[in-house]
DOLOKOL-559009 format. One record per residue (C-alpha): residue in one letter; x, y, z; residue number from 0. Coordinates in steps of 0.2 Angstrom, whole numbers, padded with zeros to 4 digits. Layout:
<pt "A" <X Y Z> NUM> ...
This chain:
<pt "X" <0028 -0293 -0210> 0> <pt "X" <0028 -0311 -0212> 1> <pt "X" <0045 -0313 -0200> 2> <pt "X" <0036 -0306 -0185> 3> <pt "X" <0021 -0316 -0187> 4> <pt "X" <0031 -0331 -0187> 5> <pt "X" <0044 -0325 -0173> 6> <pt "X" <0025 -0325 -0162> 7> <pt "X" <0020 -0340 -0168> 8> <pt "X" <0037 -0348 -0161> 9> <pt "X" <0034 -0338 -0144> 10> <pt "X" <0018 -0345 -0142> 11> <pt "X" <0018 -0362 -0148> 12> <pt "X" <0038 -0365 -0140> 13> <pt "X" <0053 -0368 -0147> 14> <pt "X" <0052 -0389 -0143> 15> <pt "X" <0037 -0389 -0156> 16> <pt "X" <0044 -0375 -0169> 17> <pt "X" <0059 -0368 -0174> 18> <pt "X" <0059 -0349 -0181> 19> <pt "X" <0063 -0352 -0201> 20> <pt "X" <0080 -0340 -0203> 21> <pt "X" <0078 -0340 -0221> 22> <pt "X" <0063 -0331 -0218> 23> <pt "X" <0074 -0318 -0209> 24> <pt "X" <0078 -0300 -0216> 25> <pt "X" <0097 -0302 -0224> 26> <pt "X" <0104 -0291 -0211> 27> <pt "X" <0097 -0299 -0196> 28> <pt "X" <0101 -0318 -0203> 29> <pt "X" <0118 -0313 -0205> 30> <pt "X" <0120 -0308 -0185> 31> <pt "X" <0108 -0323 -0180> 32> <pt "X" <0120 -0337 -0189> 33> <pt "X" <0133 -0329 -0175> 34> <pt "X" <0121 -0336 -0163> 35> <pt "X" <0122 -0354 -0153> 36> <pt "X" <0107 -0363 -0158> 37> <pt "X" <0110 -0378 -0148> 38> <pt "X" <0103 -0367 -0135> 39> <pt "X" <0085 -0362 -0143> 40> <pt "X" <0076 -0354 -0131> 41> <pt "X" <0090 -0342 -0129> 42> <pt "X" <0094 -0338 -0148> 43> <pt "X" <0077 -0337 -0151> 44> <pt "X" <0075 -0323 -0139> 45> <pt "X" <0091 -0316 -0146> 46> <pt "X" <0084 -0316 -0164> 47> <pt "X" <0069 -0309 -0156> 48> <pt "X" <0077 -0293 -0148> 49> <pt "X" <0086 -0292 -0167> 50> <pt "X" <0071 -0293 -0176> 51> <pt "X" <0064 -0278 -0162> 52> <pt "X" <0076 -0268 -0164> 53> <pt "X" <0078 -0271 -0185> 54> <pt "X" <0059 -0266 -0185> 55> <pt "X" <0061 -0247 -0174> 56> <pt "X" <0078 -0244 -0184> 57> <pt "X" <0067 -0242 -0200> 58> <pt "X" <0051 -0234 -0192> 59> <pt "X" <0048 -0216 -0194> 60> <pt "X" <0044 -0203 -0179> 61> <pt "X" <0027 -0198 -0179> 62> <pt "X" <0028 -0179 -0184> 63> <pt "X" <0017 -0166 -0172> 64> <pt "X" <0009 -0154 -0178> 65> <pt "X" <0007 -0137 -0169> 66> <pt "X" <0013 -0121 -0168> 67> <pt "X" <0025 -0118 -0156> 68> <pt "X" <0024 -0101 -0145> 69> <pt "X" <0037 -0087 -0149> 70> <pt "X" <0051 -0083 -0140> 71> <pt "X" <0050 -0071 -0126> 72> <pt "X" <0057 -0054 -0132> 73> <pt "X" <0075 -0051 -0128> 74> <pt "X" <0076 -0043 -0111> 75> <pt "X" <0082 -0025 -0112> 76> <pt "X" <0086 -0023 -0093> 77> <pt "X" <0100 -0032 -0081> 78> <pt "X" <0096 -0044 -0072> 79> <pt "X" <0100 -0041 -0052> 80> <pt "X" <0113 -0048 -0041> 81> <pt "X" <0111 -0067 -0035> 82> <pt "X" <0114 -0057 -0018> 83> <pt "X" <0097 -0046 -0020> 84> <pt "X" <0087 -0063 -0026> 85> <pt "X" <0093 -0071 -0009> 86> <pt "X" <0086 -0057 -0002> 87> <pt "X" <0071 -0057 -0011> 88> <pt "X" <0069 -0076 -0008> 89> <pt "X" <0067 -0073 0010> 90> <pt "X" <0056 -0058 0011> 91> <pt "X" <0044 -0071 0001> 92> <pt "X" <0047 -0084 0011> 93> <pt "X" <0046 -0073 0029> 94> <pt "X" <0028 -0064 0019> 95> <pt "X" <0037 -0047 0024> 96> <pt "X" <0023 -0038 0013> 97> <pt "X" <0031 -0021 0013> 98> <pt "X" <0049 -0026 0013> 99> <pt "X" <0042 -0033 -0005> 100> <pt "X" <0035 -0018 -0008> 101> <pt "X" <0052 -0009 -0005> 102> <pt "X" <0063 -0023 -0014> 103> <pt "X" <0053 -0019 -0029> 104> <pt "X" <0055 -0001 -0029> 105> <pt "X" <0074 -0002 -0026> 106> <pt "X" <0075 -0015 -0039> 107> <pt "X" <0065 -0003 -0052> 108> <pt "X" <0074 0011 -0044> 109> <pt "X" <0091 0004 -0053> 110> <pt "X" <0085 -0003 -0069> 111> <pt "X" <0086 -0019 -0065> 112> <pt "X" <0075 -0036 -0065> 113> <pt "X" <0072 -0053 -0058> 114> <pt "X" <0078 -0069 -0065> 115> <pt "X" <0065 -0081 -0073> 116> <pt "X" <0066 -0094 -0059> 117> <pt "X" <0059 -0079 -0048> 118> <pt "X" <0044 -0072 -0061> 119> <pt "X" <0033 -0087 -0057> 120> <pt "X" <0035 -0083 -0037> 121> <pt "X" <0031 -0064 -0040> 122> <pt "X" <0016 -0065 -0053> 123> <pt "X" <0007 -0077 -0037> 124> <pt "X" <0010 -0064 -0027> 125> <pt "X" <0003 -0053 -0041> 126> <pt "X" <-0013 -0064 -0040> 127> <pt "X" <-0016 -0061 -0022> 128> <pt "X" <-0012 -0044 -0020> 129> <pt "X" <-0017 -0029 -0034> 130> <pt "X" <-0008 -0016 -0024> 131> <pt "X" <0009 -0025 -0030> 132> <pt "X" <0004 -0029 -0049> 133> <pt "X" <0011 -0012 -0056> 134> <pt "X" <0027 -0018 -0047> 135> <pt "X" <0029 -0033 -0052> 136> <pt "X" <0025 -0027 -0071> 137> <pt "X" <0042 -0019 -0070> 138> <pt "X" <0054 -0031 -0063> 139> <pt "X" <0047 -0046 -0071> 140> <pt "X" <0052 -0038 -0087> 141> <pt "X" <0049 -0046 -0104> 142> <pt "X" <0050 -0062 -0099> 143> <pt "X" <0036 -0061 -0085> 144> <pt "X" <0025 -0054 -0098> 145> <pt "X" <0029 -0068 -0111> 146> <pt "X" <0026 -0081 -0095> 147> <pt "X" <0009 -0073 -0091> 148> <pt "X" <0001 -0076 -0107> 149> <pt "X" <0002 -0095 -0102> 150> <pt "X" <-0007 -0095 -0086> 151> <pt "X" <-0027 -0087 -0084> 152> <pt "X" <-0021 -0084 -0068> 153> <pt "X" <-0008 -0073 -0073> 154> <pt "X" <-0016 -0063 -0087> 155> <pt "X" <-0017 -0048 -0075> 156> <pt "X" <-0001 -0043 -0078> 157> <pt "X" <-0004 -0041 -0096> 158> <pt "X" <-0021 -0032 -0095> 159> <pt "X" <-0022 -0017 -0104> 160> <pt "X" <-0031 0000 -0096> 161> <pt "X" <-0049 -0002 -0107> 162> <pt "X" <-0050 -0023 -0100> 163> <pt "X" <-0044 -0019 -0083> 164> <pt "X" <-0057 -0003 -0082> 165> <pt "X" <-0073 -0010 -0093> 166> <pt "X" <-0070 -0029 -0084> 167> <pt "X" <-0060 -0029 -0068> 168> <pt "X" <-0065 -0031 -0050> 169> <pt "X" <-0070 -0014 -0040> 170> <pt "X" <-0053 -0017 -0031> 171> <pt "X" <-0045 -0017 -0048> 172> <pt "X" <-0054 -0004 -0055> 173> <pt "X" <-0051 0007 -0041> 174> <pt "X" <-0030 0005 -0040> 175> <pt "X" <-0029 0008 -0059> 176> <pt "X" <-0037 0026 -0055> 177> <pt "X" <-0026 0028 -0042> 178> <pt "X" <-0012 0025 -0051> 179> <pt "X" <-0019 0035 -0065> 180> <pt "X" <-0020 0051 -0052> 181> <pt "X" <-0003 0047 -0049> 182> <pt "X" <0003 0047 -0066> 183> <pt "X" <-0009 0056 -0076> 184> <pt "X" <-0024 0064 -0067> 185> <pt "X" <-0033 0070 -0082> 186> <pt "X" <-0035 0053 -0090> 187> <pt "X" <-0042 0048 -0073> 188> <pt "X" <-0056 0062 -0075> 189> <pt "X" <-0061 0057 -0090> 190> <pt "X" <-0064 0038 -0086> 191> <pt "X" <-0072 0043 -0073> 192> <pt "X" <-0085 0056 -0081> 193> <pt "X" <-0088 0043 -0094> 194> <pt "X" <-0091 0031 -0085> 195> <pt "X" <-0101 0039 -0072> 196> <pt "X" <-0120 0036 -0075> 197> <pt "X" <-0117 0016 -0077> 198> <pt "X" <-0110 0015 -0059> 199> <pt "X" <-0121 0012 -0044> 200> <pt "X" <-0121 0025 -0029> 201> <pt "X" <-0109 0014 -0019> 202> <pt "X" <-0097 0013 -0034> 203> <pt "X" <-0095 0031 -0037> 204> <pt "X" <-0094 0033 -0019> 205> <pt "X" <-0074 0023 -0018> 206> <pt "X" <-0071 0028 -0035> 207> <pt "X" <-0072 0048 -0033> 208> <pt "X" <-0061 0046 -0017> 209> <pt "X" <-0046 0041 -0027> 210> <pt "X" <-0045 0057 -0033> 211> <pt "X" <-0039 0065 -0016> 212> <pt "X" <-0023 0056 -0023> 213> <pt "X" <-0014 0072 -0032> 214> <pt "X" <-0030 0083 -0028> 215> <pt "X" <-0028 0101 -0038> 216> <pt "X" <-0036 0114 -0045> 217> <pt "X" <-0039 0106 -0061> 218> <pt "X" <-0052 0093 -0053> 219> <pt "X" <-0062 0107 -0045> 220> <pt "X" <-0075 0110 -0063> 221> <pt "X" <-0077 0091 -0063> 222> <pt "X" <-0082 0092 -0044> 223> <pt "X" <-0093 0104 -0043> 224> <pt "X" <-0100 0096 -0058> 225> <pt "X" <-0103 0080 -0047> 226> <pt "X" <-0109 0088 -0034> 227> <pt "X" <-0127 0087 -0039> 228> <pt "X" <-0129 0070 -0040> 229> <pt "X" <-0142 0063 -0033> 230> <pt "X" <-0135 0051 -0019> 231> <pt "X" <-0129 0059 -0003> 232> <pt "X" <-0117 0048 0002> 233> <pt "X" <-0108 0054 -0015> 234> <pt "X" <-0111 0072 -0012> 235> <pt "X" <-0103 0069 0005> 236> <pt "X" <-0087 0061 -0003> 237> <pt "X" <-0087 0075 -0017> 238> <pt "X" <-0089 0091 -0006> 239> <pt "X" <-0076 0082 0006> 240> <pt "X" <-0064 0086 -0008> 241> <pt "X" <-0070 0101 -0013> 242> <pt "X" <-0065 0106 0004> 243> <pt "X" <-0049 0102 0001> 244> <pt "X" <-0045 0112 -0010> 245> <pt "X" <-0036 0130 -0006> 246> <pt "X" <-0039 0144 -0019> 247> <pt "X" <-0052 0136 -0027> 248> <pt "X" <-0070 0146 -0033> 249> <pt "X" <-0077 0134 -0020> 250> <pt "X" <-0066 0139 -0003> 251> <pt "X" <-0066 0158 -0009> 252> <pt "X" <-0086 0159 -0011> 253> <pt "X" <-0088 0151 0006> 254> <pt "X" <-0076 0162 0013> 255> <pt "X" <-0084 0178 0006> 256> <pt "X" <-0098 0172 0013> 257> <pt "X" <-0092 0169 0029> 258> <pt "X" <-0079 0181 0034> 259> <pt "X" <-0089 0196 0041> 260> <pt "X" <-0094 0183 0054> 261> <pt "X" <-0080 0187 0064> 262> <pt "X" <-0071 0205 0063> 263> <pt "X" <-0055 0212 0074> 264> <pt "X" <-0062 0225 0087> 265> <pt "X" <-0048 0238 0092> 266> <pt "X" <-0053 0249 0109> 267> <pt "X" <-0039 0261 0114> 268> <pt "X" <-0042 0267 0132> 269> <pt "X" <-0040 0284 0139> 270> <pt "X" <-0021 0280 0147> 271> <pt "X" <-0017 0273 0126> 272> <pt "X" <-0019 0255 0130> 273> <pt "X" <-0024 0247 0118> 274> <pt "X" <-0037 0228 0117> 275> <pt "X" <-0040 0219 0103> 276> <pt "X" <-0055 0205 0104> 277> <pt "X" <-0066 0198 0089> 278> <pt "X" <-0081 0203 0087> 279> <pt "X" <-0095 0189 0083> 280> <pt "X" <-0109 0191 0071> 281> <pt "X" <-0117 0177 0066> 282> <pt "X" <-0133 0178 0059> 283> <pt "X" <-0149 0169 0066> 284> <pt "X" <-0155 0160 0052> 285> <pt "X" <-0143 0146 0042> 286> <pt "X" <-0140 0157 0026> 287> <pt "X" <-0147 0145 0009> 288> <pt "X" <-0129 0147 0003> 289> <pt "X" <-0123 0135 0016> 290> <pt "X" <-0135 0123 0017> 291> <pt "X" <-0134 0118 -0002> 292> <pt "X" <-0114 0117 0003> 293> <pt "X" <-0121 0104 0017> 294> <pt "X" <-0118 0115 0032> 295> <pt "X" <-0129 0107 0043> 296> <pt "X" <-0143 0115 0053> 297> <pt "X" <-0145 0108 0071> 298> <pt "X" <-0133 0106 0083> 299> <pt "X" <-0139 0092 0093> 300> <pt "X" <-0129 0094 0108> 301> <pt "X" <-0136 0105 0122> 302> <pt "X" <-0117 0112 0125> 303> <pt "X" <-0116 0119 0108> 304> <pt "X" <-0126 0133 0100> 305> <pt "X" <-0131 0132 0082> 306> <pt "X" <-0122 0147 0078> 307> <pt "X" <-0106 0139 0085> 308> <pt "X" <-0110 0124 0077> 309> <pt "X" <-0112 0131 0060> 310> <pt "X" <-0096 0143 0064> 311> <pt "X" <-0086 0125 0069> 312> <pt "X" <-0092 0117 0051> 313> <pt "X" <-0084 0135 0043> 314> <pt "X" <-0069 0136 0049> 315> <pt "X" <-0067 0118 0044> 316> <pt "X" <-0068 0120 0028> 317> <pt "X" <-0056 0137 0027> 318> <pt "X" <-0038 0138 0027> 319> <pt "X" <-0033 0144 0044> 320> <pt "X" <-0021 0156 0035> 321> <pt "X" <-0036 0166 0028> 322> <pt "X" <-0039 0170 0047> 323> <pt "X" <-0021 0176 0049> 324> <pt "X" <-0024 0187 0033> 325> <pt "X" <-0042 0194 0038> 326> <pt "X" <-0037 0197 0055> 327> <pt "X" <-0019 0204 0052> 328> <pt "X" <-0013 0193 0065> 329> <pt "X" <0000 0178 0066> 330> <pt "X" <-0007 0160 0069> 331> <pt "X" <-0002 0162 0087> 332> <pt "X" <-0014 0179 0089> 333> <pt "X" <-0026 0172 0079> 334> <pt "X" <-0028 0157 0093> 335> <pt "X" <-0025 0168 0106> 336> <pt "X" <-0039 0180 0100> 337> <pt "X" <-0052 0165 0100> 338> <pt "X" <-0047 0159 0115> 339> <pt "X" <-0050 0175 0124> 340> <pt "X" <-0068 0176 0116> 341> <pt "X" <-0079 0163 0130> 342> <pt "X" <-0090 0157 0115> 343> <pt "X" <-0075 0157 0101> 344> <pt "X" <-0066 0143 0111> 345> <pt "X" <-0078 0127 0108> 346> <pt "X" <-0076 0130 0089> 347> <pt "X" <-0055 0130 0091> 348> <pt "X" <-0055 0110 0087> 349> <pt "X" <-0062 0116 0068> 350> <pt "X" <-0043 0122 0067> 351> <pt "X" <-0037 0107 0070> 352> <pt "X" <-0048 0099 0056> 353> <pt "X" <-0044 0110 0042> 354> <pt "X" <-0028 0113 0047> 355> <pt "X" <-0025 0093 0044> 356> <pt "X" <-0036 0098 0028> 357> <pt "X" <-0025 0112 0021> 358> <pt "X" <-0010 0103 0026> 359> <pt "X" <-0004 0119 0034> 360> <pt "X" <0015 0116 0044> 361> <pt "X" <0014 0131 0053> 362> <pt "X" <-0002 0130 0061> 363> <pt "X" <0001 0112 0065> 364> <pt "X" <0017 0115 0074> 365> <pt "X" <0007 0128 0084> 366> <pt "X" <-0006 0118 0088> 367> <pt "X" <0004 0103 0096> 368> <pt "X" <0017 0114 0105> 369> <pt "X" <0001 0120 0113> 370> <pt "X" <-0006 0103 0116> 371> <pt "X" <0009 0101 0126> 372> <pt "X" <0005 0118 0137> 373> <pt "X" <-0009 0108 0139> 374> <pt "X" <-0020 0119 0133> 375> <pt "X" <-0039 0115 0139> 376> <pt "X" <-0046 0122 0123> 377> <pt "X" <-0034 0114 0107> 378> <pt "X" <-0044 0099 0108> 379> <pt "X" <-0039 0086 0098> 380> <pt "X" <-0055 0078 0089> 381> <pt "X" <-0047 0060 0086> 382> <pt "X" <-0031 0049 0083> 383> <pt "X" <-0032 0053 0066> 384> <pt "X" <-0031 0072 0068> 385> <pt "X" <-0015 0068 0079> 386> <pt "X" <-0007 0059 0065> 387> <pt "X" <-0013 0072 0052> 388> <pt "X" <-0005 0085 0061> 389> <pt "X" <0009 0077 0065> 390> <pt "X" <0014 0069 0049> 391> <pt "X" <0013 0091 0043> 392> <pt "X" <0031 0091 0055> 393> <pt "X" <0049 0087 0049> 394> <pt "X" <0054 0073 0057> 395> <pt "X" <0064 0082 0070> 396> <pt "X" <0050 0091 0077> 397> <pt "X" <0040 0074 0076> 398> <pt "X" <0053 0063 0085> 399> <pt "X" <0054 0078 0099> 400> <pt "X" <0033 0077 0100> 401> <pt "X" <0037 0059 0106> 402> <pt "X" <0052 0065 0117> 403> <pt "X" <0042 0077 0127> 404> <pt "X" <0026 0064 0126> 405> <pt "X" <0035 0053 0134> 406> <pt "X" <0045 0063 0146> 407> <pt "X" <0028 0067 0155> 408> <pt "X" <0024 0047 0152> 409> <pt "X" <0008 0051 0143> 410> <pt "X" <0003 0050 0125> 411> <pt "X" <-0015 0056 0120> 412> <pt "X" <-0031 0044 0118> 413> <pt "X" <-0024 0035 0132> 414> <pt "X" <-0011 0028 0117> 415> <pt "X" <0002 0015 0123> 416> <pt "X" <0021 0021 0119> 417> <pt "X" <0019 0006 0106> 418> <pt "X" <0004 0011 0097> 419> <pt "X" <0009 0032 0097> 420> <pt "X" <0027 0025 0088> 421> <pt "X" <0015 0015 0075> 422> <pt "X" <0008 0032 0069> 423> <pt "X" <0025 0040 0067> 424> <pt "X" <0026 0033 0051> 425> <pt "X" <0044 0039 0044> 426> <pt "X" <0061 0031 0042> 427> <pt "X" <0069 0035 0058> 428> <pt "X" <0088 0040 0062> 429> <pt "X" <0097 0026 0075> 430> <pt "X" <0093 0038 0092> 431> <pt "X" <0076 0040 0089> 432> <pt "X" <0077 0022 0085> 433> <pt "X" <0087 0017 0101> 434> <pt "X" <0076 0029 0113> 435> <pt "X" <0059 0021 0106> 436> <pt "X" <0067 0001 0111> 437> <pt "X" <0073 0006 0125> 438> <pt "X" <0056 0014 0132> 439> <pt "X" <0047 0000 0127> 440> <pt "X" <0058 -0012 0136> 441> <pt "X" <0055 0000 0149> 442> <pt "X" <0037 -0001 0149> 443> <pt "X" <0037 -0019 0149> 444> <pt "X" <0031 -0028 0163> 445> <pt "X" <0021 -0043 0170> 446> <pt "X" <0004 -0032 0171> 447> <pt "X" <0009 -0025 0152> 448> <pt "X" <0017 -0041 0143> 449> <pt "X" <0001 -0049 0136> 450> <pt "X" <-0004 -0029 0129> 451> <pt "X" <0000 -0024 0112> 452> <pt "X" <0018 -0032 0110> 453> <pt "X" <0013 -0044 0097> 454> <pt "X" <0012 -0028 0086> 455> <pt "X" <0032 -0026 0089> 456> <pt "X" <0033 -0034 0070> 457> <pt "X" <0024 -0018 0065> 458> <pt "X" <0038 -0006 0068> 459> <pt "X" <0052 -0013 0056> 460> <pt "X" <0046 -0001 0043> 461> <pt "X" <0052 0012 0053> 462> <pt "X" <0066 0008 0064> 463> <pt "X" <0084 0009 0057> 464> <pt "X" <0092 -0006 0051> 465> <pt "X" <0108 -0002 0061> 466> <pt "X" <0099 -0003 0079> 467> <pt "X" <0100 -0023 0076> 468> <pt "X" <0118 -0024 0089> 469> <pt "X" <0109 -0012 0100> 470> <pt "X" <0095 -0023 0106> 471> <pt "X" <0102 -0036 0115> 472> <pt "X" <0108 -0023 0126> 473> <pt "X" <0090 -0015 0129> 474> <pt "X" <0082 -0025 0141> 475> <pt "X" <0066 -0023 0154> 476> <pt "X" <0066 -0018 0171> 477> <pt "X" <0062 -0034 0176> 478> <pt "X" <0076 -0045 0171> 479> <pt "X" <0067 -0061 0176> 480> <pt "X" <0056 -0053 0159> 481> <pt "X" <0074 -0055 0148> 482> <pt "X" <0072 -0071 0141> 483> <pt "X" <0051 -0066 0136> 484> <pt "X" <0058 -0049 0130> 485> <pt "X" <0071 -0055 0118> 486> <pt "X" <0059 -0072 0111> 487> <pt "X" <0046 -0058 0108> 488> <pt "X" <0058 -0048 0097> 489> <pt "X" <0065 -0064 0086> 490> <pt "X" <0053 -0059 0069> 491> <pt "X" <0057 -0041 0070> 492> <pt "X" <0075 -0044 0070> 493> <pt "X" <0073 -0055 0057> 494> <pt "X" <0063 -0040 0045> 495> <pt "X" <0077 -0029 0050> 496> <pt "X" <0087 -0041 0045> 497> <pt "X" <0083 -0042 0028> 498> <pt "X" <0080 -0023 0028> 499> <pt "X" <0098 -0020 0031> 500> <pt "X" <0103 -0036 0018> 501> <pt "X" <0089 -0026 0005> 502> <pt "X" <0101 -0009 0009> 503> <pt "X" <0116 -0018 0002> 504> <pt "X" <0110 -0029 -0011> 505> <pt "X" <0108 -0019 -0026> 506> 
């Protein structure tokens, strides 16, 4: 355009040498310059020259992009939930209250609902970090949090489908999808699993198989028995472990046929009709084959302990204790009566305790605490996690009264703080039982105890009820000059409960 070049010209030469040629000016922009005072030049020069601009981008065209823009997200078929419940869910994120997430998921799922967009971005991070939460976050996200994650690599778990997550994700990965599938559809888990079996290393097959104690049943024992063969024996280990698991099976009945004429009922009436009942022991001298391939294992190696009554203790592990009422005639308090009359049945009385955390049996768990708290020297509790085994089999009643009466003679086994025995009582408790366990660990707090485990005092707010919160400013320790510590210590788990009573009222 010959005007600009000339308008440049001007601005570079200067007005006192050349004068920009208006005739040479586009009609439309001569007609607003001869408005213009030209005795000034300088400044209708640089006005002519902002016309001239501004003539030359009203008659340019855009440049056109071209790309294909992404679809829309699919409409959202659910509610979204209350600004209320995303206030809530703001600060459980913020605080890192992982399990308070874990519950504002579950109650958001629970009603149908689903975040708003602002908050998908938050949640697929915390997708990223944590798989246990992915399955979650799925179903609150919605539509739009499916749409989002197709845009970020770091995202595209959530839209994995089973085959990518199975043939290419992580072991962690891997191993929650069969967990969830053992939740949701236990056969489809067998059958990735058995396919998939001879590619996977020993280690692998190991944690895979041990999802399947998740919704164990009947239906997995042909598959098991199946596996039991393989070659590695940390895998037989995990498999057999199973396979002990469960009651009814061909597997339990088999060993139990074979094992049940070990120990008989022996009735002697006496010449005044009294009459004794005591079991009568036959164990044979040699392992029987049977049991070895079931991995019964052969020597004792403790002078204390016979090999018949180790092999006996490994039995009765793996055998409902009910099967004992049954063969026996007798109710579980005989039956541990008649074994603890018997001077070498008592060592093996633990084995009890292990299958009946095993078999999941209420009864015989409520009879082997109540008598643990008779003290009695022969129920000998193997380790903390057959106390919380046996204990989690109780109502919660009878375990909240457990802890009573523990704590009544001011001592909890394995030399367990009253801290760490409440960790394992892992139910939502009523307000007393909530009251009674601050108030005794105010009690027990001290200058010689402070610097114990109270830094763990975060770690019951899954547990206690929300509506103890006005109760604890009263609860204080013996040692008032401990008040202000006692209280400071206390700060974050009044802040979880917090939220945990705000998550109780938001949706």
């Amino acid at each position: 355009m010959e005007f600009w070049e000339d308008a440049v010209k001007v601005a570079l030469i200067g007005t006192e040498r050349q004068n920009l040629d208006r005739e040479n000016l586009p009609e439309s922009v001569r007609l607003l310059a001869s408005q213009l005072d030209f005795s000034h030049q300088e400044d209708a020069f640089l006005k002519t020259a902002a016309l001239l601009m501004n003539y030359e981008q009203a008659g340019r065209n855009n440049p056109v992009l071209n790309f294909n823009l992404p679809h829309p997200s699919s409409p959202e078929e659910k509610a979204s939930c209350s600004d209320y419940a995303l206030q809530t869910l703001a600060a459980i994120l913020e605080e890192g209250f992982l399990i308070l997430l874990f519950n504002w998921a579950q109650t958001c799922i629970a009603h149908q609902q689903v975040v708003q967009e602002a908050y998908i971005p938050l949640l697929l991070d915390e997708g990223r970090k944590n798989i246990k939460m992915r399955p979650l976050i799925k179903s609150v996200s919605g539509q739009r949090g499916a749409w989002l994650a197709a845009f970020n690599d770091n995202w595209d778990y959530l839209n994995q489908t089973e085959a990518e997550i199975w043939e290419q994700g992580k072991p962690e990965e891997r191993k929650q999808l069969l967990l969830q599938l053992r939740q949701e559809n236990p056969a489809r888990a067998r059958d990735l699993l058995i396919a998939a079996w001879k590619e996977e290393n020993a280690n692998s097959r190991a944690e895979l198989i041990s999802t399947f104690s998740e919704n164990l049943s009947l239906a997995d024992e042909s598959m098991l028995q199946e596996l039991q063969t393989d070659k590695s024996q940390k895998v037989k280990e995990a498999v057999v472990s199973l396979l002990n698991q469960l009651a009814g099976s061909e597997w339990v009945a088999t060993l139990w046929e074979e094992v049940k004429p070990w120990l008989t009922l022996k009735i002697t009436k006496s010449f005044l009709a009294f009459t004794s009942e005591e079991l009568e022991v036959k164990i044979p001298e040699n392992l029987p084959s049977y049991l070895k391939k079931r991995g019964i294992q052969e020597l004792s190696g403790s002078k204390t302990v016979s090999e018949q009554e180790y092999w006996l203790t490994q039995v009765l592990e793996g055998i409902p204790p009910s099967y004992w009422e049954h063969h026996l005639n007798a109710t579980p308090d005989k039956v541990l009566n008649l074994f603890t009359k018997h001077k070498s049945l008592r060592k093996v009385i633990p084995a009890f305790v292990t299958a009946t955390g095993r078999f999941k049996d209420v009864r015989w768990a409520k009879l082997l605490l109540d008598e643990k708290l008779k003290e009695n020297d022969w129920v000998q509790i193997p380790s903390i996690t057959h106390l919380y085994q046996l204990l989690s089999l109780l109502s919660k009643e009878d375990q909240q009264l457990y802890f009573d009466n523990k704590l009544d003679k001011k001592s909890f086994p394995f030399g367990l703080s009253t801290l760490e025995f409440l960790l394992g009582l892992q139910f939502q408790w009523d307000l007393a039982f909530s009251i009674k366990a601050m108030q005794a660990l105010a009690s027990d707090y001290s200058e010689k105890t402070m610097y114990g485990h109270y830094y763990r005092l975060l770690e019951l707010h899954p547990f206690l009820h929300p509506d103890v919160l006005p109760h604890l400013a009263t609860i204080e320790p013996p040692d008032l000059a401990l008040s202000t510590r006692w209280h400071n210590l206390q700060s974050k788990l009044i802040r979880a409960l917090e939220l945990k009573k705000q998550l109780a009222e938001c949706f």
